[in-house]
C-alpha positions as CSV (number, residue, x, y, z in Angstrom):
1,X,-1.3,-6.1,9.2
2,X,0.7,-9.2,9.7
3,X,-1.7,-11.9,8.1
4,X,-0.6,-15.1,9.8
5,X,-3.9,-17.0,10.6
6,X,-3.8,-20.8,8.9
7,X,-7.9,-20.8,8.6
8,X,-9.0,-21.2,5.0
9,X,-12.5,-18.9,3.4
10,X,-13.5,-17.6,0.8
11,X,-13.4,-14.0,-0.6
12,X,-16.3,-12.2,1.2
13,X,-18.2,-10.7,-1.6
14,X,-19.9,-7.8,0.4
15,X,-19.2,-4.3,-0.7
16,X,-18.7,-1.0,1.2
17,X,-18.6,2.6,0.1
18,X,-14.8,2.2,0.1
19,X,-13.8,-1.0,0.1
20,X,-14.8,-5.0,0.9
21,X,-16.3,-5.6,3.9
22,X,-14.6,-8.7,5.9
23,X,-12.1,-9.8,2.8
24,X,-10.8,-13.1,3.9
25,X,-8.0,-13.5,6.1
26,X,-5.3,-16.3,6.3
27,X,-3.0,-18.4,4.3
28,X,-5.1,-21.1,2.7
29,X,-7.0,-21.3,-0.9
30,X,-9.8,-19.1,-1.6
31,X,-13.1,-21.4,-1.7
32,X,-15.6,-22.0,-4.2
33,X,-13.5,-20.3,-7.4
34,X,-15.0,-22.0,-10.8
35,X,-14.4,-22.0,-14.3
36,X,-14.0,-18.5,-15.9
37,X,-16.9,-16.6,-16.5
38,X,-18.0,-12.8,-14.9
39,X,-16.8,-12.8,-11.5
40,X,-14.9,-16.5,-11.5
41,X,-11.2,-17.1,-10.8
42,X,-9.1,-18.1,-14.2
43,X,-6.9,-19.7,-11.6
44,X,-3.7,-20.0,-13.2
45,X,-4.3,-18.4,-16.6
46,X,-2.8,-14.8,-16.2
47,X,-2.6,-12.6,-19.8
48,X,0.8,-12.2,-20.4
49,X,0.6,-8.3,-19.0
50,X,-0.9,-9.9,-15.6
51,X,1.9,-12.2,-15.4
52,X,4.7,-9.8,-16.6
53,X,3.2,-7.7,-13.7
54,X,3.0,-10.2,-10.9
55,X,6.2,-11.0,-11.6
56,X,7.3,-7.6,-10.5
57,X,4.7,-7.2,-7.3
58,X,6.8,-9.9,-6.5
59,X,10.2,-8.6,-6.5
60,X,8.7,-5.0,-5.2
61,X,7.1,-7.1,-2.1
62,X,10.4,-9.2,-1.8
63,X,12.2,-5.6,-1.8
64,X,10.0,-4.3,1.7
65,X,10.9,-7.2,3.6
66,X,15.1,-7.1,2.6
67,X,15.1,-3.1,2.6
68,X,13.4,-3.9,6.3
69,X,10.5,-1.9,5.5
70,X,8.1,-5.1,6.9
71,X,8.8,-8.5,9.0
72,X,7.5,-11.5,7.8
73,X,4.1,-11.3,5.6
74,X,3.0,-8.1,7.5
75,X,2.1,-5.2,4.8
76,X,1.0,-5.7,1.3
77,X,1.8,-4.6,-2.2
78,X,-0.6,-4.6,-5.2
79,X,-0.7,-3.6,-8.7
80,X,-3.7,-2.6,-11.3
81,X,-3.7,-4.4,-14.5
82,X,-7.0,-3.1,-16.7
83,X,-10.0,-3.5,-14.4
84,X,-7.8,-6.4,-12.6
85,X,-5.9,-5.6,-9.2
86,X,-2.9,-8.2,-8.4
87,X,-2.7,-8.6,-4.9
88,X,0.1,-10.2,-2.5
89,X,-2.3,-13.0,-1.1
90,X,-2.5,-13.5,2.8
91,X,-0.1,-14.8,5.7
92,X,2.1,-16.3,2.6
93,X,5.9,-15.4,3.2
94,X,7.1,-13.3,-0.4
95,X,9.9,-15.9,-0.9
96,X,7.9,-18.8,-1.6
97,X,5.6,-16.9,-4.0
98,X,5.6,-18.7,-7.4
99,X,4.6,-17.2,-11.1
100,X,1.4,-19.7,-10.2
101,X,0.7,-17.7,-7.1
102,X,-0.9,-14.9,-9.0
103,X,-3.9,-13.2,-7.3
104,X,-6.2,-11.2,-8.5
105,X,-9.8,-9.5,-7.9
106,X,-11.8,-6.8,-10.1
107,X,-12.7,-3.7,-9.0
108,X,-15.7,-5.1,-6.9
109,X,-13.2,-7.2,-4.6
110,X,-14.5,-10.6,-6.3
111,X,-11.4,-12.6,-7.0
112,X,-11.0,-13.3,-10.6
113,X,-7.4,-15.0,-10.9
114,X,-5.7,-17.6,-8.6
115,X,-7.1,-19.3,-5.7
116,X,-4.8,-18.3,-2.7
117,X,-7.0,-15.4,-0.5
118,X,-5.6,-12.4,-0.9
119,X,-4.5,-9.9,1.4
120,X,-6.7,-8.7,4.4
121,X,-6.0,-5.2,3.3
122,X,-7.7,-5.8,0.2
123,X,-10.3,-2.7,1.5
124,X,-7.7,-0.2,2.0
125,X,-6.3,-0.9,-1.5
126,X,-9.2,-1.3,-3.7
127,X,-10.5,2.0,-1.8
128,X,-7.6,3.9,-3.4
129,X,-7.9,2.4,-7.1
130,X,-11.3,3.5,-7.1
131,X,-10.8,7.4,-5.9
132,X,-7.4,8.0,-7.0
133,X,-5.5,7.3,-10.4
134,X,-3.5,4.8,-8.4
135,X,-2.0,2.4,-10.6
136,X,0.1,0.7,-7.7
137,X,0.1,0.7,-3.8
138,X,3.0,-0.5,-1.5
139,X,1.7,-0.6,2.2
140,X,4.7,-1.6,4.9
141,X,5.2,-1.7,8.4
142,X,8.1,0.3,8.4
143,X,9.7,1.3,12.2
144,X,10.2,4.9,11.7
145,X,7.1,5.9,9.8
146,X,5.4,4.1,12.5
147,X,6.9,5.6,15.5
148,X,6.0,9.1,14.3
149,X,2.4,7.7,13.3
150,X,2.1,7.7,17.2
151,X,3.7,11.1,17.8
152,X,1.6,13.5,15.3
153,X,-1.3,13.9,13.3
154,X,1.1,15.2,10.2
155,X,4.6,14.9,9.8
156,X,6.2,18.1,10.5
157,X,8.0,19.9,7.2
158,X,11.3,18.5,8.0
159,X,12.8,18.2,4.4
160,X,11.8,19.3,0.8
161,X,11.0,15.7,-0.4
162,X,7.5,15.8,1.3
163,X,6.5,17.8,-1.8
164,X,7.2,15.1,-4.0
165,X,3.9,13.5,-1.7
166,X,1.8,16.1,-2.6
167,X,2.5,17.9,0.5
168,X,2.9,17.4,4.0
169,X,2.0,13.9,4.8
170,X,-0.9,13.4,7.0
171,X,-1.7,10.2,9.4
172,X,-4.9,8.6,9.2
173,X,-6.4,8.1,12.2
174,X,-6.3,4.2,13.9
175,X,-9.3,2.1,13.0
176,X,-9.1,-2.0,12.5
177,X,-6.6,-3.5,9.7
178,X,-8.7,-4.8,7.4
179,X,-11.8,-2.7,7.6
180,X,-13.7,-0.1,5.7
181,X,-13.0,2.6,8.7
182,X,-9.5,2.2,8.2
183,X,-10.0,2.3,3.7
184,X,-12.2,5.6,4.5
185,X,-9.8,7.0,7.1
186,X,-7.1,6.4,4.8
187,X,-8.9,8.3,1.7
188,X,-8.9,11.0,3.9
189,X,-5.3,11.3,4.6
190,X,-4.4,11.1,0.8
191,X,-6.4,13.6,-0.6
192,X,-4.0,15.7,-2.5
193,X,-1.6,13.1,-2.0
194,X,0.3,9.6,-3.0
195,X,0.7,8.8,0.7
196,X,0.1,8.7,3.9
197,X,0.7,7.4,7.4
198,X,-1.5,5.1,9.4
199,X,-1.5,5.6,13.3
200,X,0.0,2.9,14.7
201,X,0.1,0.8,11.8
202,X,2.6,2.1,9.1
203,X,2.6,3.7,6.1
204,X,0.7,3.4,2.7
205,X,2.1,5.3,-0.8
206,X,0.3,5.2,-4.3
207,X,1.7,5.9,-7.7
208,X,2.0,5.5,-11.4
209,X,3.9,1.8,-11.1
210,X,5.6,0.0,-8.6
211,X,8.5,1.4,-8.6
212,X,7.1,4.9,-7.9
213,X,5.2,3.6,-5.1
214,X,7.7,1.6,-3.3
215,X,10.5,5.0,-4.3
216,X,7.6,7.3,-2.5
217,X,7.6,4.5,0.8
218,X,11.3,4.6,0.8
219,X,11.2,8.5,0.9
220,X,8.4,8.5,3.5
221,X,10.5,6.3,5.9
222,X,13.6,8.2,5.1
223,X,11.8,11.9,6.2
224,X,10.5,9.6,9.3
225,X,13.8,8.8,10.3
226,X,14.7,12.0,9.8
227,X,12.7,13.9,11.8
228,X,13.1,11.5,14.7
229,X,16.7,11.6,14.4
230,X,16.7,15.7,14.5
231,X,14.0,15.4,17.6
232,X,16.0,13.7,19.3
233,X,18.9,15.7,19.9
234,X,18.7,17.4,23.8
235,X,18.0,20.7,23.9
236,X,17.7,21.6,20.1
237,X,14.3,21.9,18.1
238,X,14.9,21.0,14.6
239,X,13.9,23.8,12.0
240,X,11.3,23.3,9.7
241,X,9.9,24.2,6.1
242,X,7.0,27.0,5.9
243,X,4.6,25.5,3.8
244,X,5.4,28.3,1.4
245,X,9.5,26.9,1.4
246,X,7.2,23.7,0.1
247,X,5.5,25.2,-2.5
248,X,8.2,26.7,-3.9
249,X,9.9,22.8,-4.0
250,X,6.7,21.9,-5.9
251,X,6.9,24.3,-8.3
252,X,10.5,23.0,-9.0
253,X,9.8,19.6,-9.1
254,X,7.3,19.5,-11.8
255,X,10.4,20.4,-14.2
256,X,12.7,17.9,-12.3
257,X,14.4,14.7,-14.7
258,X,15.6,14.1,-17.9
259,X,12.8,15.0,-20.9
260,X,12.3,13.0,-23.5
C-alpha cells in the first residue's frame, strides 16, 4: 500500500493469529518508545549485524522504486535479524532514509529499535516470518504482476522460471492493505512457495536474504510481463507448461550453480 498519511501513533500492540492488528500507519515517530528493556525501542542503537543489514534493506528498497517495481513509498521491504525484523517505516520516501532510520519490531510486532512507525504492512510480513523460514520479504507494486492479479487466480505456466517459486504462483484473494485478512490470505497463496500475487495490489516474494527475494520479485514481474505480452497477440493463444514440464525444471534446478 502506498503509506502517505502525515498523522503520527504509536505501534498498535494487538496481536492476531497472523499478524498485528491495526499497525500504525503514516510518516511520523512512533509514540511512547522508552529506554531499552523487553519490548522498548533502543532507538538508535542497532548491533552492528542490524545496522550492516538496514543498510542493505535500504539499497534493496531504493532498488524497487529505480527498477520501477513501486512509485513513491508504496510497497515495503523487510529483513529478519535474530528474533528482530527491520522494517522500511511508513509513508517515508527510500531516498531520504538515513543509517538512524533503522526500524525494528520482534516477532510480536512491538517495536524494539528506532522511533519512526513502520510500515502498515507490518501484518503481512510478520505473518510470513512466523510460518515460513523467511529471512527476507520484498513486497512492490509492480504494473505487470498487478494487471494479471486482476485477470487470474494463478498465473498460467508460461515459462520454466515459476519453478524456481515453488510452483505456479497463486494470487491471494483482495482483502484490506494492512490487515490480518489480507496476512492470512497471503499465507495461503504461499504455501509451497516464496511468492505470491495479491489481487489488485501487487506482488509479495520471500527468501533466504534480500537479494533472493527482491531476484524472485524481479522474476515474478518478468513471467507477468510475459504472459501479458504472449496474451495479447490477436488470434494466437500462447502455449503453456504441463505441470509435469514443471516438475521436471524443479528437479533440475535443485542441481543448478556453481558448488562450493
Amino acid at each position: 500500500m502506498a503509506e502517505q498519511r502525515g498523522d503520527e501513533r504509536s505501534t498498535a500492540d494487538v496481536r492476531g493469529s497472523t499478524g498485528v492488528r491495526g499497525s500504525a500507519q503514516g510518516l511520523g515517530r512512533a509514540e511512547g518508545l522508552g529506554s531499552v528493556g523487553p519490548g522498548e525501542s533502543r532507538r538508535g542503537a542497532a548491533r552492528p549485524e542490524e545496522a550492516r543489514a538496514w543498510d542493505d534493506l535500504v539499497t534493496t528498497a531504493r532498488r524497487t522504486v529505480s527498477d520501477g517495481l513501486v512509485v513513491g513509498t508504496s510497497g515495503n521491504v523487510s529483513v529478519r535479524v535474530g528474533d528482530t525484523v527491520l522494517v522500511t517505516p511508513s509513508g517515508v520516501p527510500y531516498d531520504r532514509l538515513t543509517p538512524d532510520d533503522v526500524t525494528g519490531v520482534d516477532l510480536d510486532g512491538r517495536q524494539v529499535l528506532g522511533t519512526l512507525v513502520p510500515t502498515s504492512e507490518l501484518p503481512m510480513h510478520l505473518a510470513v516470518y512466523r510460518t515460513t523460514g523467511a529471512l527476507a520479504v520484498v513486497h512492490t507494486h509492480a504494473v505487470h504482476a498487478t494487471a494479471v492479479s486482476t485477470l487470474v487466480t494463478e498465473l498460467p505456466l508460461i515459462h520454466y522460471m515459476a519453478a524456481a517459486l515453488g510452483g505456479p504462483v497463486r494470487v491471494a484473494p483482495y482483502a484490506p492493505y494492512g490487515s490480518d485478512e489480507l496476512a492470512e490470505n497471503t499465507l495461503r497463496a504461499l504455501s509451497g512457495r516464496s511468492g505470491c500475487l495479491l489481487q489488485n495490489h501487487g506482488t509479495l516474494t520471500h527468501g533466504s536474504t534480500l537479494a533472493q527475494a527482491y531476484d524472485r520479485t524481479a522474476q515474478l514481474e518478468w513471467m507477468c510481463r510475459l504472459w501479458l505480452t504472449a496474451s495479447s497477440v490477436p488470434g494466437l493463444t500462447p502455449s503453456l507448461l504441463s505441470r509435469e514440464q514443471l516438475t521436471e525444471v524443479e528437479e533440475r534446478l535443485r542441481g543448478y550453480g556453481q558448488r562450493g
